[in-house]
SEGUGU-859393 format. One line per field, with one value per residue: x, y, z of N, C-alpha, C in turn; residue number from 1; residue in one letter. Coordinates in steps of 0.05 Angstrom, whole numbers, m for minus. Example, Ala and Ser with C-alpha at 12.3 -4.5 7.8 and 13.67 -1.06 7.14 Angstrom:
BEGIN
n.u	[264  257] $
n.v	[m114  m45] $
n.w	[156  142] $
ca.u	[246  273] $
ca.v	[m90  m21] $
ca.w	[156  143] $
c.u	[264  258] $
c.v	[m66  1] $
c.w	[156  157] $
k	[1  2] $
r	[A  S] $
***
This chain:
BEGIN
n.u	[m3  21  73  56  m1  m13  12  m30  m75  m40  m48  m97  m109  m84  m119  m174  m206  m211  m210  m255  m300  m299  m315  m369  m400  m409  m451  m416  m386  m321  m289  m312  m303  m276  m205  m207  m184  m172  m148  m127  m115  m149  m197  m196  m203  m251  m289  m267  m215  m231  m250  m218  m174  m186  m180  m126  m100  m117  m105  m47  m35  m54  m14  25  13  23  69  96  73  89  144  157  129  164  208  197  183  233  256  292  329  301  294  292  249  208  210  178  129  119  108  56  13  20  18  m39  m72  m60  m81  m137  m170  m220  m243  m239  m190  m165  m140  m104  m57  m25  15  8  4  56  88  65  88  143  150  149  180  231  233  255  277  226  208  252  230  176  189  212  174  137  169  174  112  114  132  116  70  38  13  31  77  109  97  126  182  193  183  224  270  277  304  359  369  373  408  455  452  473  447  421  429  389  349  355  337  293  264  274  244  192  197  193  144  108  125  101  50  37  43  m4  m12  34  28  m5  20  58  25  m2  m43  m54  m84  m69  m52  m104  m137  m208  m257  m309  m371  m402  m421  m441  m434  m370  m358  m379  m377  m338  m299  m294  m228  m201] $
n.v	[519  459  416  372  371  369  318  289  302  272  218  214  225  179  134  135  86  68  30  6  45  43  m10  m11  24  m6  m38  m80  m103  m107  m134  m177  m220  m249  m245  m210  m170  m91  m75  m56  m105  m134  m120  m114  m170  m184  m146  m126  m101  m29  m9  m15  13  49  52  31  82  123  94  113  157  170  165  191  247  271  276  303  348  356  364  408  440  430  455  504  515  512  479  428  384  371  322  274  290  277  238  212  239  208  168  165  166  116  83  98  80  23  10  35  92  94  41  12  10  m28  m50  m47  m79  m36  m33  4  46  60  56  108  142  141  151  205  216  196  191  167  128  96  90  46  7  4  m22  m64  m98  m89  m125  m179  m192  m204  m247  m285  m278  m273  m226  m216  m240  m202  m160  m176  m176  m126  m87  m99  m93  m36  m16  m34  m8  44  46  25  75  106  131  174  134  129  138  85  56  70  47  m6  m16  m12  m44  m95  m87  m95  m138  m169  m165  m196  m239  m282  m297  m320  m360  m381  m380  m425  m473  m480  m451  m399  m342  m327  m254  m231  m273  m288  m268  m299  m275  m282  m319  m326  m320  m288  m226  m184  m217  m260  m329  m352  m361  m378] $
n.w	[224  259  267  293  280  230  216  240  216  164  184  178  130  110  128  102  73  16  m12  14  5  m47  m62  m28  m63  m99  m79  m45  11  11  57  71  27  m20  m8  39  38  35  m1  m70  m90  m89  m83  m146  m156  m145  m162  m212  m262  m268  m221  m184  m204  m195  m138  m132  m143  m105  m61  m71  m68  m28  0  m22  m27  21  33  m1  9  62  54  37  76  118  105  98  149  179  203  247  227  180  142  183  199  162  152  193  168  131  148  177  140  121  165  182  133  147  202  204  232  221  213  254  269  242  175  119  74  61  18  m27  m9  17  m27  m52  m11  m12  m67  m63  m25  m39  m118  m150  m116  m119  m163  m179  m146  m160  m215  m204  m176  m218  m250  m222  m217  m268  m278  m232  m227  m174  m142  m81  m76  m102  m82  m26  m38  m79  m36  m3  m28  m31  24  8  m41  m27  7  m26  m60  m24  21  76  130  168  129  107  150  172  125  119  168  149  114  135  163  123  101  144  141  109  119  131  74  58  78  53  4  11  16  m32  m43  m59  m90  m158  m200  m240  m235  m212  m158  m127  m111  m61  m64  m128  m195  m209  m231  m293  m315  m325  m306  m250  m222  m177] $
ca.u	[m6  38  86  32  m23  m1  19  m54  m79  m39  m53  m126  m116  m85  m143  m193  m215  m211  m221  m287  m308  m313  m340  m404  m411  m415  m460  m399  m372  m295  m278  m330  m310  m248  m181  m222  m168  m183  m127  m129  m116  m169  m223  m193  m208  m282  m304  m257  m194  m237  m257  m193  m151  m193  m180  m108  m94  m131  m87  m20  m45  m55  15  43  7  30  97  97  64  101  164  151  116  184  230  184  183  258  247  318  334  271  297  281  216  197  204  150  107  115  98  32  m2  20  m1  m58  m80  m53  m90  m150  m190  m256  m246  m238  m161  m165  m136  m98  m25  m6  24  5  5  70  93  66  104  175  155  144  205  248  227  282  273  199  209  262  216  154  191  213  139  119  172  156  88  100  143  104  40  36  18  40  99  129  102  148  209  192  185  252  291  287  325  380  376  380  437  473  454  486  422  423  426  367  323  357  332  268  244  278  228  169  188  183  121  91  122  89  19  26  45  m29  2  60  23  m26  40  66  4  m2  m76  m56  m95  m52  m65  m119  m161  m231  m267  m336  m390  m428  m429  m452  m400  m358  m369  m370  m386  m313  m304  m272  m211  m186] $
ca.v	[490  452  383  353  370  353  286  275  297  263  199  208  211  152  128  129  57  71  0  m3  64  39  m34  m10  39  m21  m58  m100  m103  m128  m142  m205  m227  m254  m249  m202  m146  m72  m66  m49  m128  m155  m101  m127  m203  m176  m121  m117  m68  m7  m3  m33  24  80  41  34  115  133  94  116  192  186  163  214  276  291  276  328  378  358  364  434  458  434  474  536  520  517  447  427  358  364  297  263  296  277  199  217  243  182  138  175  153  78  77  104  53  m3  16  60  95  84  11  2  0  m53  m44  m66  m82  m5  m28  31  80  59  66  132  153  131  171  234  215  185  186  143  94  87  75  21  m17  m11  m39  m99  m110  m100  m150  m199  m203  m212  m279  m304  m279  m259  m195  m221  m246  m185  m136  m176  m173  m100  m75  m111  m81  m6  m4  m45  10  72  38  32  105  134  152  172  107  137  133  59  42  68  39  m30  m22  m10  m72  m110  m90  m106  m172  m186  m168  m213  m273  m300  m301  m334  m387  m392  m395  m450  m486  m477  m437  m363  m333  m301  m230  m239  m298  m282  m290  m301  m254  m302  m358  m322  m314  m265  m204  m184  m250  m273  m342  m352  m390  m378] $
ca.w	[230  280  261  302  271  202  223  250  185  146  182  174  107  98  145  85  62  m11  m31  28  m8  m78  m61  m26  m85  m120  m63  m41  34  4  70  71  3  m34  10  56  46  23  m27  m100  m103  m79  m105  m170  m163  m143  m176  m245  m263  m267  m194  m175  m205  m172  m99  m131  m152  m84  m40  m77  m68  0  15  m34  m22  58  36  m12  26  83  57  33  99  139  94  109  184  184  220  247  215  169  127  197  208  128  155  208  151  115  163  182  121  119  191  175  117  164  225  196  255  206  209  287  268  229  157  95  80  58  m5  m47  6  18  m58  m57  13  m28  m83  m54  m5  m75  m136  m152  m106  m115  m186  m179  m122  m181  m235  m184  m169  m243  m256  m199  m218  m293  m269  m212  m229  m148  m123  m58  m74  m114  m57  m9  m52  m77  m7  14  m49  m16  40  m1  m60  m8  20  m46  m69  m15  29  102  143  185  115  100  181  165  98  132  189  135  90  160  169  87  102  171  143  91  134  114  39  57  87  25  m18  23  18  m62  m51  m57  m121  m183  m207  m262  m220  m204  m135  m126  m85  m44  m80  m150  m208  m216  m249  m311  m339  m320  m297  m227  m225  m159] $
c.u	[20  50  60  9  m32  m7  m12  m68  m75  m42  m90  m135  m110  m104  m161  m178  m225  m223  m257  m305  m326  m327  m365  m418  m425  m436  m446  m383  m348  m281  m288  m323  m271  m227  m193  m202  m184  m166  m142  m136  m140  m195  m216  m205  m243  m295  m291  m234  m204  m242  m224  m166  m164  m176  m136  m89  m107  m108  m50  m21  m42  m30  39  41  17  57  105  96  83  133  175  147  148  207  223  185  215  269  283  313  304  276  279  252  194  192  174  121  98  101  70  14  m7  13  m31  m74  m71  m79  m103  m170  m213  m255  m249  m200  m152  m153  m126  m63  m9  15  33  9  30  82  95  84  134  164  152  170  230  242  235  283  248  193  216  245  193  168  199  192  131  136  172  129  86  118  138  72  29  42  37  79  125  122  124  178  215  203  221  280  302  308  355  394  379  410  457  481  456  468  434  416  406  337  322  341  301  253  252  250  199  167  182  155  95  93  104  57  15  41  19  m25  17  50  2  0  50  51  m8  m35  m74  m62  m62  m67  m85  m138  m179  m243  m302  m351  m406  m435  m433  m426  m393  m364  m359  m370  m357  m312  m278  m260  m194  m192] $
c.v	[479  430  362  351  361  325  272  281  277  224  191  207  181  131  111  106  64  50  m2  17  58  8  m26  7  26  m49  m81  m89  m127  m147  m167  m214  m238  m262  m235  m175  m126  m65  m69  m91  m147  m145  m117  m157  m200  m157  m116  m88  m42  3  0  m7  50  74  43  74  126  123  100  146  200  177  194  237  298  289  293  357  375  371  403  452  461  449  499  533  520  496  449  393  351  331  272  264  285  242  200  212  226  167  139  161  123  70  77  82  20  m12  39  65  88  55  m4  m8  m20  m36  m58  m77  m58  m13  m14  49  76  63  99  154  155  143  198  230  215  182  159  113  77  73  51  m3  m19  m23  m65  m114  m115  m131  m178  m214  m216  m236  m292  m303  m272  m236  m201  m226  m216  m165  m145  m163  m136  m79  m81  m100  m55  3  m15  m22  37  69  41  60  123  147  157  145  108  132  95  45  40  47  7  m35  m30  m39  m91  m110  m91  m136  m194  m186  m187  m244  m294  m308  m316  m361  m411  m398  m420  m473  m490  m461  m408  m359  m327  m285  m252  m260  m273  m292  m283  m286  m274  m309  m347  m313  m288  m250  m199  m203  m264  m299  m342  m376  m393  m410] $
c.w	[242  262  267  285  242  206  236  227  160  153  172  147  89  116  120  76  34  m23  m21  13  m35  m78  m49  m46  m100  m111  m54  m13  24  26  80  44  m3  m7  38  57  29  9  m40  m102  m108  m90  m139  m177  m153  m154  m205  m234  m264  m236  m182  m175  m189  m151  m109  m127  m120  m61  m47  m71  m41  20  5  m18  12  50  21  m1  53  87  56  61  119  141  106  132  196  209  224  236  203  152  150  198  190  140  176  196  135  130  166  165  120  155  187  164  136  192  230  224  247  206  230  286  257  196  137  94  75  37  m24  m31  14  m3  m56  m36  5  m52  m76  m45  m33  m85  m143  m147  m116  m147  m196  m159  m140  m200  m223  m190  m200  m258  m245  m207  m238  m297  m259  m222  m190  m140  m89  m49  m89  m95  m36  m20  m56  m53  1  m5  m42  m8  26  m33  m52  m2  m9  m58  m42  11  61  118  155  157  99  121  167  153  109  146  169  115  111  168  143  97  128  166  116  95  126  86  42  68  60  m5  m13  14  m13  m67  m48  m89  m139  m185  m232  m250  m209  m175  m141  m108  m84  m59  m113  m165  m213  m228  m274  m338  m344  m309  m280  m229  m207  m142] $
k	[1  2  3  4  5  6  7  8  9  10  11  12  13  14  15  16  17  18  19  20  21  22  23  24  25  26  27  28  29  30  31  32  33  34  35  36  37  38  39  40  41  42  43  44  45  46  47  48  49  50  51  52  53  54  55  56  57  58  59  60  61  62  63  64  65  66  67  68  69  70  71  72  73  74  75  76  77  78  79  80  81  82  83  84  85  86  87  88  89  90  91  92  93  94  95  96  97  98  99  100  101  102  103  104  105  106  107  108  109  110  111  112  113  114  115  116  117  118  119  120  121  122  123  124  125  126  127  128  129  130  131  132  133  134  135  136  137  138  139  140  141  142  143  144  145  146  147  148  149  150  151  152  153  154  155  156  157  158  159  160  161  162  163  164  165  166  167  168  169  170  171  172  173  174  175  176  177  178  179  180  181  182  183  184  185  186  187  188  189  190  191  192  193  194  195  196  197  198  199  200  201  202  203  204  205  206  207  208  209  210  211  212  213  214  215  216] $
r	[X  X  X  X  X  X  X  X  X  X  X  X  X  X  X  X  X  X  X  X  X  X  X  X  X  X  X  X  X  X  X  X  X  X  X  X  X  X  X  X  X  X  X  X  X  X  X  X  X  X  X  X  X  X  X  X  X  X  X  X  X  X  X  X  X  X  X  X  X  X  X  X  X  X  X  X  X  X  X  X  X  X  X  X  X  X  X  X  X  X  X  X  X  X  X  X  X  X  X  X  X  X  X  X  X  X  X  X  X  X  X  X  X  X  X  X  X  X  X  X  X  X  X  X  X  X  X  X  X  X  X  X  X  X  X  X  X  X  X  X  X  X  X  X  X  X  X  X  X  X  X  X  X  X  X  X  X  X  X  X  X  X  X  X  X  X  X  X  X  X  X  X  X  X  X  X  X  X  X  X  X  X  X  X  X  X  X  X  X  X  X  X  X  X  X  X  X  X  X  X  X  X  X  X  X  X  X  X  X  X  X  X  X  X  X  X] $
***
């Protein structure tokens, strides 16, 4: 198998619509419903945490898993500057989920599949950018708001630990592009109407599931 061909793999896996996947399982087009995104988050405020964490574990997998295998395959190919080539492999995926070919290129914010691309890449890091987020959320109560921050913590904790400036550039470019797809958030924070985690939305008009009441 080629660099190339990998890298078209591994965008196609981060391609799959995890969240579109498990809402029609459940007779639910997410992308008509709630915020209209295919994240974990949004499956959550429509379908309940069980669905929610599949679509979550599915899109952290398919950031991880090429960067794993990738990193492995470049050692055995005797790649020259494989650290470089490993940012490639990252990106593939969160491209991917961003700008899925099954969707007409349309996609989500790459959140999780970005998570999982920084754990495979750093453990380290990926750990310090979830406990941000877990503590973000459990002060704002906004997914939105602790993915920006999260995201933007990276390249500032690479930089401290020392990393190649080429993986500080990177993970820069990548929180630039979390924060630009969640410019619609930033406008709903402004505006005081962006949900919290835990709010419910409604499927066409009928209440929430579960027998939850919506309080978005």
């Amino acid at each position: 198998m080629s660099i190339a061909t990998f890298l078209v793999c591994a965008y196609l896996l981060g391609s799959i619509p995890f969240g579109v996947i498990v809402g029609r399982a459940r007779g639910v087009d997410i992308r008509r419903h709630g915020s209209g995104n295919i994240g974990a988050t949004n499956v959550l405020r429509l379908l309940g945490p069980g669905p929610a964490a599949l679509v979550l574990a599915g899109d952290v997998l398919k950031g991880f898993l090429p960067v794993v295998a990738g990193g492995s395959l470049l050692r055995s190919w005797s790649m020259r500057e494989p650290d470089l080539w490993l940012l490639a492999v990252a990106l593939a995926p969160i491209l991917g989920h961003t700008f899925s070919i099954f969707l007409r290129f349309h996609g989500g914010r790459a959140v999780a599949a970005t998570l999982g691309a920084l754990l495979g890449m750093s453990w380290q890091a990926g750990l310090v950018a979830l406990g941000i987020f877990i503590l973000v959320v459990a002060v704002t109560r906004y997914v939105s708001v602790a993915s920006i921050i999260a995201s933007a913590s990276v390249p500032v904790y690479l930089a401290l630990a020392g990393a190649r400036p080429a993986w500080a550039a990177f993970w820069t470019a990548i929180g630039g592009l979390i924060i630009a797809r969640h410019i619609p958030n930033i406008g709903r924070l402004l505006a005081g109407t962006e949900p919290k985690i835990g709010q419910r939305a409604a499927i066409g008009g009928q209440p929430a599931p579960d027998g939850e009441k919506n309080t978005s």
